[in-house]
PyMOL Python script that loads the backbone (N, CA, C, O; Angstrom):
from pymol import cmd

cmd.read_pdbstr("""\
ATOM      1  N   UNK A   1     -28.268  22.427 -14.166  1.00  0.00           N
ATOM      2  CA  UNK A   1     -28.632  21.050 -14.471  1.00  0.00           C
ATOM      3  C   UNK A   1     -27.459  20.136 -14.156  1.00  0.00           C
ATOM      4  O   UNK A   1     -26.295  20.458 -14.394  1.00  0.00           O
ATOM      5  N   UNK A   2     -27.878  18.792 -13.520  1.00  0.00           N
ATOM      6  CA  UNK A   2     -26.981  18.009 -13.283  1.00  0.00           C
ATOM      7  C   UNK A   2     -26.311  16.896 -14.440  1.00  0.00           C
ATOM      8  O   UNK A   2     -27.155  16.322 -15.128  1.00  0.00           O
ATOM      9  N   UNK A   3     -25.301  16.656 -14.622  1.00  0.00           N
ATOM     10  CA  UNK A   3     -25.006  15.540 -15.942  1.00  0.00           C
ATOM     11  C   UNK A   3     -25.547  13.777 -14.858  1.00  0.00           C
ATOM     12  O   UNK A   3     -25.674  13.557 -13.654  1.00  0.00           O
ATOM     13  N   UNK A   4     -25.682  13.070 -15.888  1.00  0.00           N
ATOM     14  CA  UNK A   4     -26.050  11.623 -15.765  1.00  0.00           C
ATOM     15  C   UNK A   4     -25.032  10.572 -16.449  1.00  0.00           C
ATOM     16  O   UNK A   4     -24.359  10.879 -17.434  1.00  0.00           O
ATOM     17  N   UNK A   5     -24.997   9.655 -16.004  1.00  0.00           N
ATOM     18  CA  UNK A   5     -23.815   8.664 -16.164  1.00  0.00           C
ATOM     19  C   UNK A   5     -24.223   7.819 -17.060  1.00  0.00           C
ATOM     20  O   UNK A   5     -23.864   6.661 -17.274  1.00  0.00           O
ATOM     21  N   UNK A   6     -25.462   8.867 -17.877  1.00  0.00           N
ATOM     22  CA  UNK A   6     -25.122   7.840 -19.245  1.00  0.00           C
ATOM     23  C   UNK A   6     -26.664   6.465 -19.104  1.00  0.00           C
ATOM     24  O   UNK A   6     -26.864   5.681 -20.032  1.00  0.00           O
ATOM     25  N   UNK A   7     -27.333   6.460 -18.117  1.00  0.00           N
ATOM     26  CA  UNK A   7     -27.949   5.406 -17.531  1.00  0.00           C
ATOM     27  C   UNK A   7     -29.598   6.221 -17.530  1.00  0.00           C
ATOM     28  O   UNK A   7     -30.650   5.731 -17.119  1.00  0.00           O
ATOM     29  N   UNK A   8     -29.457   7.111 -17.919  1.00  0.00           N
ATOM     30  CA  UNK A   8     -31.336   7.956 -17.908  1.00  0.00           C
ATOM     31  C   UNK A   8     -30.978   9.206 -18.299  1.00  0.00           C
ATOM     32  O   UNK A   8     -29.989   9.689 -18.849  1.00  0.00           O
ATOM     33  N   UNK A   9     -31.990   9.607 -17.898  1.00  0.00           N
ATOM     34  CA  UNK A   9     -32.408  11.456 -18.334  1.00  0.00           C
ATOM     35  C   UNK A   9     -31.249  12.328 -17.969  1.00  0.00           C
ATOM     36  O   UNK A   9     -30.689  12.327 -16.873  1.00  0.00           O
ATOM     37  N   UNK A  10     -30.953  13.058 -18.979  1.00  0.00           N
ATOM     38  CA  UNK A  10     -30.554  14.446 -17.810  1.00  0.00           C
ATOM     39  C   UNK A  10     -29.474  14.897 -19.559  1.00  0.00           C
ATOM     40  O   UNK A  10     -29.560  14.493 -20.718  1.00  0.00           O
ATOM     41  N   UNK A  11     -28.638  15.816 -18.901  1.00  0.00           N
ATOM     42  CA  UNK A  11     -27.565  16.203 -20.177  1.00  0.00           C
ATOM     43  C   UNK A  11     -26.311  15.424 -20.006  1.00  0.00           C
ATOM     44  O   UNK A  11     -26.132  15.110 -18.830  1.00  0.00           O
ATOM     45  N   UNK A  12     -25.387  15.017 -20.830  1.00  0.00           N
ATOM     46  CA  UNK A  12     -24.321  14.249 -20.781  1.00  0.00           C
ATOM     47  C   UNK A  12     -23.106  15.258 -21.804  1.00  0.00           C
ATOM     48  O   UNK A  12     -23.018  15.042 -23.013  1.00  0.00           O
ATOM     49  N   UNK A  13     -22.274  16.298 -21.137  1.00  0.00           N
ATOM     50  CA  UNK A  13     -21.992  17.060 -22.540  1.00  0.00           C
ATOM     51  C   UNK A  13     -20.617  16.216 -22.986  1.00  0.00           C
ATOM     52  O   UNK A  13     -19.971  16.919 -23.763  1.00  0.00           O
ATOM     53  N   UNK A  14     -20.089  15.172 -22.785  1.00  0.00           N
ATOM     54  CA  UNK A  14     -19.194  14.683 -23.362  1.00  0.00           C
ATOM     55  C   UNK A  14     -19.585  14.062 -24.475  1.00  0.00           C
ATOM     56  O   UNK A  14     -18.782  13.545 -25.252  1.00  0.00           O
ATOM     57  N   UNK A  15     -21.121  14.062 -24.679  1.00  0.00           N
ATOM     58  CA  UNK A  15     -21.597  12.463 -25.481  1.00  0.00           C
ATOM     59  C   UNK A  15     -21.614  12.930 -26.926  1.00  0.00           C
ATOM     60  O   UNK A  15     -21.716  12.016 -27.744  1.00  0.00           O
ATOM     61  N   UNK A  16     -21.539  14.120 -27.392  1.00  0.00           N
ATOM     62  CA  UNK A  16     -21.758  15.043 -28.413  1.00  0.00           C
ATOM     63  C   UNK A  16     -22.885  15.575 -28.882  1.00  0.00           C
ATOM     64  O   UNK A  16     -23.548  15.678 -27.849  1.00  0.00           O
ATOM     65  N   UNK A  17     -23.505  15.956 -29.698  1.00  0.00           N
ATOM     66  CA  UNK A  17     -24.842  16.665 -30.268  1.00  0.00           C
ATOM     67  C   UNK A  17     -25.331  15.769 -31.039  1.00  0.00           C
ATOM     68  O   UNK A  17     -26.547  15.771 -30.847  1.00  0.00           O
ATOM     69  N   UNK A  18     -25.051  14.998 -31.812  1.00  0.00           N
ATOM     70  CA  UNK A  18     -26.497  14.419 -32.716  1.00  0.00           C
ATOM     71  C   UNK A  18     -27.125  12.952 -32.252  1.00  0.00           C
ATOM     72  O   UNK A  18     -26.704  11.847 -31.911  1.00  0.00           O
ATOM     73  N   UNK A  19     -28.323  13.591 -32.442  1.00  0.00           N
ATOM     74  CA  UNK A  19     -29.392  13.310 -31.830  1.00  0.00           C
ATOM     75  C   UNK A  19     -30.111  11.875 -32.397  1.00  0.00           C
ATOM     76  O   UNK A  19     -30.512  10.907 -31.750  1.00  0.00           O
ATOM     77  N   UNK A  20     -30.117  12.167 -34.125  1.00  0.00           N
ATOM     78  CA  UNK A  20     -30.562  11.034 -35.090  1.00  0.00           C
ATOM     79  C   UNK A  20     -30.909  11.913 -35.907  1.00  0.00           C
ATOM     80  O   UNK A  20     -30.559  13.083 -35.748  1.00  0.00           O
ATOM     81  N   UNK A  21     -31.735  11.479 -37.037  1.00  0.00           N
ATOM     82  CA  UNK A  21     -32.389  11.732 -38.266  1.00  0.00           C
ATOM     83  C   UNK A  21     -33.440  10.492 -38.207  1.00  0.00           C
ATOM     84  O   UNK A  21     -33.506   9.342 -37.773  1.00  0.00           O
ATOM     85  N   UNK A  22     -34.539  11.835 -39.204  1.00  0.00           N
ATOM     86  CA  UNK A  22     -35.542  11.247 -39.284  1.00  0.00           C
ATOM     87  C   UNK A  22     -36.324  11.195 -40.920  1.00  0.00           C
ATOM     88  O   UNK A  22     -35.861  12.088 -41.630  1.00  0.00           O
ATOM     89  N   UNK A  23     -37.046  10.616 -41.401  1.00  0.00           N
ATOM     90  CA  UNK A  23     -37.625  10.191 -42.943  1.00  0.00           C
ATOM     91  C   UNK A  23     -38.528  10.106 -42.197  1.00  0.00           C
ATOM     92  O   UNK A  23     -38.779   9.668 -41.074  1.00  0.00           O
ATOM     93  N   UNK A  24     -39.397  11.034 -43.706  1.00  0.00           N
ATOM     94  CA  UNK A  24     -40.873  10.935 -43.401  1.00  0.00           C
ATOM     95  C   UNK A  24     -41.386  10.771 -44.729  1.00  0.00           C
ATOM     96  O   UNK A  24     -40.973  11.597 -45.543  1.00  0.00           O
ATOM     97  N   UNK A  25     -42.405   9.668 -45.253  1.00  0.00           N
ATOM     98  CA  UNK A  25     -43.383   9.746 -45.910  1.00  0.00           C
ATOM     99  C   UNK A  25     -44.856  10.203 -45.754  1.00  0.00           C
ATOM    100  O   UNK A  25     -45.567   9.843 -44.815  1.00  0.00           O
ATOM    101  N   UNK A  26     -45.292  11.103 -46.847  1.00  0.00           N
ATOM    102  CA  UNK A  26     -46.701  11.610 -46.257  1.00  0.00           C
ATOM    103  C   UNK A  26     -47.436  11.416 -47.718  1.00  0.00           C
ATOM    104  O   UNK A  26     -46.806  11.834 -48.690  1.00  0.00           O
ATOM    105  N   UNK A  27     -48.731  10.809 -47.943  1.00  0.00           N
ATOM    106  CA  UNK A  27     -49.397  10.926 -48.559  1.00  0.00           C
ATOM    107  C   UNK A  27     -50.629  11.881 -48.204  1.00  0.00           C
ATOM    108  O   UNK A  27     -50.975  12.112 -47.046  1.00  0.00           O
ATOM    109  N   UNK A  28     -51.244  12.405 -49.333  1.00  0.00           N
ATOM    110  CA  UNK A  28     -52.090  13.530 -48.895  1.00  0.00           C
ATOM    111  C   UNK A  28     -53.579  13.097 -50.119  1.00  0.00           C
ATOM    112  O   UNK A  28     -53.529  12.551 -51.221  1.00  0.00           O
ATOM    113  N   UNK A  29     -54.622  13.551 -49.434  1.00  0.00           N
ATOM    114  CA  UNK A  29     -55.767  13.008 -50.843  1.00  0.00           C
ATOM    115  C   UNK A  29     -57.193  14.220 -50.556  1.00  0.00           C
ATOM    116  O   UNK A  29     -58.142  14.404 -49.795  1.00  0.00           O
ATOM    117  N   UNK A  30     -56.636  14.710 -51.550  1.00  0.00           N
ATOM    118  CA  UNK A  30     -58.460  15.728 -51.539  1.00  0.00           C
ATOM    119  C   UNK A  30     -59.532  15.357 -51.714  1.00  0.00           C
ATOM    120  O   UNK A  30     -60.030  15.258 -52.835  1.00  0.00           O
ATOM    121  N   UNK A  31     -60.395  14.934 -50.122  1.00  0.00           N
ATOM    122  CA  UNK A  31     -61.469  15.074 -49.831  1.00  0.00           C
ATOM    123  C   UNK A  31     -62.468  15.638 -50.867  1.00  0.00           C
ATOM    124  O   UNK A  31     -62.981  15.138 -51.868  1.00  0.00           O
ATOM    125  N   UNK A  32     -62.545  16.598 -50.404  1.00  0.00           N
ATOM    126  CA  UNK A  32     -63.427  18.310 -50.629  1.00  0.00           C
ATOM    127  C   UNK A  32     -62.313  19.471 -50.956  1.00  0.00           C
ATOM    128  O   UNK A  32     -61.101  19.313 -50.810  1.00  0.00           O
ATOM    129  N   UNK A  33     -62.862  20.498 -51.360  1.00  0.00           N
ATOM    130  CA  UNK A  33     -61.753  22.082 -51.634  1.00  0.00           C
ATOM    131  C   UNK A  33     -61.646  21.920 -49.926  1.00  0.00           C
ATOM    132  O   UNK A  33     -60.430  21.884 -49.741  1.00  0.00           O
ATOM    133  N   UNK A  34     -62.047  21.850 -49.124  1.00  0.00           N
ATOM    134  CA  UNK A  34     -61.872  22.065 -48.076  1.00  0.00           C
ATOM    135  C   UNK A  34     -61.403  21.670 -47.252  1.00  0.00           C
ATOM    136  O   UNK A  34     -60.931  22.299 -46.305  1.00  0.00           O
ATOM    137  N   UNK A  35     -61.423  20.326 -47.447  1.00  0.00           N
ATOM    138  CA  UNK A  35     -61.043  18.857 -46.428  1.00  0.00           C
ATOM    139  C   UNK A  35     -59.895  17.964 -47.607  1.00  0.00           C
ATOM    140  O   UNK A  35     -60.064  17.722 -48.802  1.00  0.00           O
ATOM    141  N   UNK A  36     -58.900  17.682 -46.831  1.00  0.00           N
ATOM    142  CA  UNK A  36     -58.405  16.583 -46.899  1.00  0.00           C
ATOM    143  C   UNK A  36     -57.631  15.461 -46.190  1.00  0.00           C
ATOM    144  O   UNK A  36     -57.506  15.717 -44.992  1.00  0.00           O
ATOM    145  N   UNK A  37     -57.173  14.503 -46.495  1.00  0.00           N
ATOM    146  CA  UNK A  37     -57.196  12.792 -45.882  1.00  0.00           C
ATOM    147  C   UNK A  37     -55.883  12.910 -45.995  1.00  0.00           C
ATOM    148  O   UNK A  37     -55.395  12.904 -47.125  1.00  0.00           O
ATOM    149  N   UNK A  38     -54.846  13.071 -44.561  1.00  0.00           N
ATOM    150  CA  UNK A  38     -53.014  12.544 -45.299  1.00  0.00           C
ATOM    151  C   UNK A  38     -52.634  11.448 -44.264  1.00  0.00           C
ATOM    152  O   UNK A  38     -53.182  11.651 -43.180  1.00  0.00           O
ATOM    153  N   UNK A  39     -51.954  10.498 -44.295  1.00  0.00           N
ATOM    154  CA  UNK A  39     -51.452   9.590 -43.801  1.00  0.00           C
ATOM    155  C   UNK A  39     -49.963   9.731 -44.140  1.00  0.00           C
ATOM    156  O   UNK A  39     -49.585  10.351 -45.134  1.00  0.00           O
ATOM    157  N   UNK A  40     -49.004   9.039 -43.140  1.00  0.00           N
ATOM    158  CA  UNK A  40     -47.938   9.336 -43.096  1.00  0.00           C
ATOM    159  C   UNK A  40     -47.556   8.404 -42.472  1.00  0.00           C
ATOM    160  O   UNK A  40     -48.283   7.559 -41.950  1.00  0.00           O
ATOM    161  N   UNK A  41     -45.655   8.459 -42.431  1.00  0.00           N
ATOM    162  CA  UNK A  41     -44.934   6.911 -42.009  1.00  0.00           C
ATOM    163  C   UNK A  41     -43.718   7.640 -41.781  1.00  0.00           C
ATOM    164  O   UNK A  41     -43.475   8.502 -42.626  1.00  0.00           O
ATOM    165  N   UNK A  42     -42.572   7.448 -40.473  1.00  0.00           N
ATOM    166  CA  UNK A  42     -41.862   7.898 -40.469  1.00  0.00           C
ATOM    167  C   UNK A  42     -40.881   6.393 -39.800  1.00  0.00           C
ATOM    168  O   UNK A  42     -41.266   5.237 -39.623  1.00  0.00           O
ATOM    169  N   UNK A  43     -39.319   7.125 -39.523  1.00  0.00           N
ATOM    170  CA  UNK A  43     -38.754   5.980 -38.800  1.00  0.00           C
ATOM    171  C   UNK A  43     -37.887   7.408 -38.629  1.00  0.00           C
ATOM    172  O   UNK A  43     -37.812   8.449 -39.282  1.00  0.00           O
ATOM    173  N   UNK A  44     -37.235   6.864 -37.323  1.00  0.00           N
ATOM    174  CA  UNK A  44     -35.893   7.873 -36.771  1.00  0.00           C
ATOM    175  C   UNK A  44     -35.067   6.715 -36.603  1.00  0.00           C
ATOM    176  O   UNK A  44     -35.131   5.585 -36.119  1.00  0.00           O
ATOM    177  N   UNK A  45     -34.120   7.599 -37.314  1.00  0.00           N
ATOM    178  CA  UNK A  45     -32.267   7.065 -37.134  1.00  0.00           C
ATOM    179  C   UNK A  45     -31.925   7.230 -35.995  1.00  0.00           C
ATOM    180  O   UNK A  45     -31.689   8.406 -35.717  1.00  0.00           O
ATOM    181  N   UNK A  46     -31.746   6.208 -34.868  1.00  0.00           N
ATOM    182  CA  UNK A  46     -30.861   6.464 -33.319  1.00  0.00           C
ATOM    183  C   UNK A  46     -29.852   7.340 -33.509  1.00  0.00           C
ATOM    184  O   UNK A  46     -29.442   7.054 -34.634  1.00  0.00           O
ATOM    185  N   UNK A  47     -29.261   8.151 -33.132  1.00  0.00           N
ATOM    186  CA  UNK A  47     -28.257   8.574 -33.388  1.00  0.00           C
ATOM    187  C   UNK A  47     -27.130   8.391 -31.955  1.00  0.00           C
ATOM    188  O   UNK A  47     -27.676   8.092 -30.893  1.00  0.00           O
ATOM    189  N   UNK A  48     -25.598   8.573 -31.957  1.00  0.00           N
ATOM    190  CA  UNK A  48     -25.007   8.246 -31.025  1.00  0.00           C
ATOM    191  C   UNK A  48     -25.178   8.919 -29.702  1.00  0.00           C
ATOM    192  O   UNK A  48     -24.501   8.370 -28.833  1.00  0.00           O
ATOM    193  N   UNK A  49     -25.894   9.964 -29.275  1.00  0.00           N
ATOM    194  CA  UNK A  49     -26.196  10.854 -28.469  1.00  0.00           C
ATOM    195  C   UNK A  49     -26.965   9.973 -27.337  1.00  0.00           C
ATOM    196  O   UNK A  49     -26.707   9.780 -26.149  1.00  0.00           O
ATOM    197  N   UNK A  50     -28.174   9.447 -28.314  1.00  0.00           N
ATOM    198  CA  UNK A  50     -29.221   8.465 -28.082  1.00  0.00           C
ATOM    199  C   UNK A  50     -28.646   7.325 -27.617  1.00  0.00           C
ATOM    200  O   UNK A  50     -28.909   7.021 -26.454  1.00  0.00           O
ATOM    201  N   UNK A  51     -28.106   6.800 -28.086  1.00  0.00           N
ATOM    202  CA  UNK A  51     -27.221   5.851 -28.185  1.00  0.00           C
ATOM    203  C   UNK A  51     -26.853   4.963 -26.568  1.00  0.00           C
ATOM    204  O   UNK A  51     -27.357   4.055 -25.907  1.00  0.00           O
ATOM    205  N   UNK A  52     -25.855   5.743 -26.498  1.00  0.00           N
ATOM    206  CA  UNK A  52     -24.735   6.067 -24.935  1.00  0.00           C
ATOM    207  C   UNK A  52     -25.923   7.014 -23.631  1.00  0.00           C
ATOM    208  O   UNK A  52     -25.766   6.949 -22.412  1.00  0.00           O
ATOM    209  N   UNK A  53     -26.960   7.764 -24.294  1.00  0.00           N
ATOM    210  CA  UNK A  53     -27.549   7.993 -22.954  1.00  0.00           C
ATOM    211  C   UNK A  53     -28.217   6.864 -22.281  1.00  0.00           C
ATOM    212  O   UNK A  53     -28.237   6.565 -21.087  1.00  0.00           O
ATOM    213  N   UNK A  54     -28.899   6.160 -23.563  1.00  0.00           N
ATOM    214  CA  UNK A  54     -29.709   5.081 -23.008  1.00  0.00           C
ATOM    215  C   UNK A  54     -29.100   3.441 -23.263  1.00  0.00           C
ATOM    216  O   UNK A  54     -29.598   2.324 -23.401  1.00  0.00           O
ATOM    217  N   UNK A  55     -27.751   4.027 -23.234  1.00  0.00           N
ATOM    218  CA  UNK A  55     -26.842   2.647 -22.942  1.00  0.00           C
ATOM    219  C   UNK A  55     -27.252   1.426 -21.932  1.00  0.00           C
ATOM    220  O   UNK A  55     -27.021   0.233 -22.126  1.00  0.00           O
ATOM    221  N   UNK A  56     -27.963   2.052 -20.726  1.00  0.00           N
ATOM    222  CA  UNK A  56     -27.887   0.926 -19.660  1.00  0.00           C
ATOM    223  C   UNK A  56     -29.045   0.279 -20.368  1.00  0.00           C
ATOM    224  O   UNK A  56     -28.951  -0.940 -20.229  1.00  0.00           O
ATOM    225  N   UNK A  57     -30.130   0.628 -21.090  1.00  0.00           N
ATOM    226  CA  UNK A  57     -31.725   0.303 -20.916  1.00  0.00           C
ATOM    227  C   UNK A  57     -31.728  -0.303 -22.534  1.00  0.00           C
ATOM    228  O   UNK A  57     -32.539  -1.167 -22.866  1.00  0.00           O
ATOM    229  N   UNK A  58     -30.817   0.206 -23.398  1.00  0.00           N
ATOM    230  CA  UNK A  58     -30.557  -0.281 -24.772  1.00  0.00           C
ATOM    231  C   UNK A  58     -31.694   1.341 -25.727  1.00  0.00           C
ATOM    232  O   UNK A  58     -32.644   1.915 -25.195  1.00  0.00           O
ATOM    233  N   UNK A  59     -31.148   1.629 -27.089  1.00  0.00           N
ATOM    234  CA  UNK A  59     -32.014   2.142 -28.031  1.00  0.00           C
ATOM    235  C   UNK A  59     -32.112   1.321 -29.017  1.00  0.00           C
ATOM    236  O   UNK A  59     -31.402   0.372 -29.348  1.00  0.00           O
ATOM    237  N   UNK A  60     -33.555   1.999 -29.701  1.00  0.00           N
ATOM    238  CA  UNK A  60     -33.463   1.129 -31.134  1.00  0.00           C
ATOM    239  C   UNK A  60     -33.435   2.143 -32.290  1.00  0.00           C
ATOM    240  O   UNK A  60     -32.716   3.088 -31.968  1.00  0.00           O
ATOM    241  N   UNK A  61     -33.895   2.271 -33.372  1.00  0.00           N
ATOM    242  CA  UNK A  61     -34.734   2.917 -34.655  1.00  0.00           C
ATOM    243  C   UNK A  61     -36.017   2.946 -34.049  1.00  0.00           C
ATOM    244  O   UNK A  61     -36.073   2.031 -33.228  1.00  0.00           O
ATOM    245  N   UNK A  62     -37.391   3.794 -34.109  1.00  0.00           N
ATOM    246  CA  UNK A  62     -38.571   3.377 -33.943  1.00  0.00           C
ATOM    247  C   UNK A  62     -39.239   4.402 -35.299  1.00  0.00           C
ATOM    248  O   UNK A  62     -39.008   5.459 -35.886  1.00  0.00           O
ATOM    249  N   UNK A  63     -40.067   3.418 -35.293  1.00  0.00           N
ATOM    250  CA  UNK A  63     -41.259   3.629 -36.540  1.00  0.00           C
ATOM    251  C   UNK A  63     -42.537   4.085 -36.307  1.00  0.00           C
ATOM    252  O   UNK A  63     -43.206   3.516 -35.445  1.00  0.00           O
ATOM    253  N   UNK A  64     -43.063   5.156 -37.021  1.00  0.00           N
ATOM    254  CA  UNK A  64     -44.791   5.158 -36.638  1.00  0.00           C
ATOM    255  C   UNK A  64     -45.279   5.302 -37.814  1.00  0.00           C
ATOM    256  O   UNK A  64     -44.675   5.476 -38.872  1.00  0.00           O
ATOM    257  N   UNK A  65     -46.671   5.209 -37.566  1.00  0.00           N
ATOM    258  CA  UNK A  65     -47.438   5.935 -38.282  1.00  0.00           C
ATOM    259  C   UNK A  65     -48.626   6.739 -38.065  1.00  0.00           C
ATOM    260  O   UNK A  65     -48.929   6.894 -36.882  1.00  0.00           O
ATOM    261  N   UNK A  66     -49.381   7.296 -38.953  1.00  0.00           N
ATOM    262  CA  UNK A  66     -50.542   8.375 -37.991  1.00  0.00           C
ATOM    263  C   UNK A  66     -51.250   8.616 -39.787  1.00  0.00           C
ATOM    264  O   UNK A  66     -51.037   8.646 -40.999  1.00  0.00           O
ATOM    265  N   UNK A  67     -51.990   8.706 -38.917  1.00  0.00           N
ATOM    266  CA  UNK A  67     -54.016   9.100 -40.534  1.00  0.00           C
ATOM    267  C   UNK A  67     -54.394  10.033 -39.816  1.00  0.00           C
ATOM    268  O   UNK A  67     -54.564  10.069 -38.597  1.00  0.00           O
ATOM    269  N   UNK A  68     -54.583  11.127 -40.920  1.00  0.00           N
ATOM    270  CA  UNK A  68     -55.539  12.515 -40.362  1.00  0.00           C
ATOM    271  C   UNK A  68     -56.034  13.421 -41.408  1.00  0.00           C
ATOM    272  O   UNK A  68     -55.610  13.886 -42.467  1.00  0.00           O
ATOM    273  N   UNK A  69     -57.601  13.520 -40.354  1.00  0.00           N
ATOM    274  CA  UNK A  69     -58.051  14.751 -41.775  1.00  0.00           C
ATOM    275  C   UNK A  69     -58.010  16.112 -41.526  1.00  0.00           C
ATOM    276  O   UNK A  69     -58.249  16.587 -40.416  1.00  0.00           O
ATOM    277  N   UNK A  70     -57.674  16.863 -42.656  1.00  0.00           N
ATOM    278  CA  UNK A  70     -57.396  18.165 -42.313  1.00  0.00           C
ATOM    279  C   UNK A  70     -58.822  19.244 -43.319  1.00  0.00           C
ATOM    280  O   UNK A  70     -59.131  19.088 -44.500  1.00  0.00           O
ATOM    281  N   UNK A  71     -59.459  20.342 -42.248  1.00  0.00           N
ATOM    282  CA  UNK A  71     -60.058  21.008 -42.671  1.00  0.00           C
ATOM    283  C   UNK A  71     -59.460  22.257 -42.842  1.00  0.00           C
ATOM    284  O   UNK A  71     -58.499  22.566 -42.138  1.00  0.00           O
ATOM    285  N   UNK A  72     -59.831  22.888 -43.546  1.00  0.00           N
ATOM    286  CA  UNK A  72     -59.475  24.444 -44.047  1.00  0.00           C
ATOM    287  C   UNK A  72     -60.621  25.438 -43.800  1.00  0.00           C
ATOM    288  O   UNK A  72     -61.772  25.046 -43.994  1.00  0.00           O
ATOM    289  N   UNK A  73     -60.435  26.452 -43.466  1.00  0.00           N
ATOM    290  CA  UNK A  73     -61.616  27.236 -43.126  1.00  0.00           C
ATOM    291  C   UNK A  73     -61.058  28.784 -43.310  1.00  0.00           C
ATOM    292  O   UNK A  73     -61.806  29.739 -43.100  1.00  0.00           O
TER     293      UNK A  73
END
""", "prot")
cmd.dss("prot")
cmd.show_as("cartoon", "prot")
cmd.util.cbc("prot")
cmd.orient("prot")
């Protein structure tokens, strides 16, 4: 693999290892014995890795969220 100058994809091994951290909230709600409803919310911490790769283009924090039902069988 080739290294990158920091400006896109690729490995950079001077830049160090961490990556970010991430928090997650999950709520969960029983449906049925069988089925249930969880929704969830997360955000990731940029971390400096992130940082300096995508120096030219800028990073941020990003946030999601996601609803889902889960069956059991």
């Amino acid at each position: 693999m080739t290294t990158t100058p920091g400006t896109g994809y690729g490995i950079n091994p001077t830049y160090g290892n961490y990556v970010g951290s991430e928090l997650d909230l999950v709520a969960t709600y029983a449906i049925r014995p069988y089925a249930s409803a969880q929704a969830g919310y997360g955000h990731f911490f940029v971390g400096d890795y992130v940082k300096r790769s995508l120096s030219a283009i800028g990073s941020s924090d990003a946030d999601f969220v996601y609803v889902q039902v889960l069956f059991n069988f």
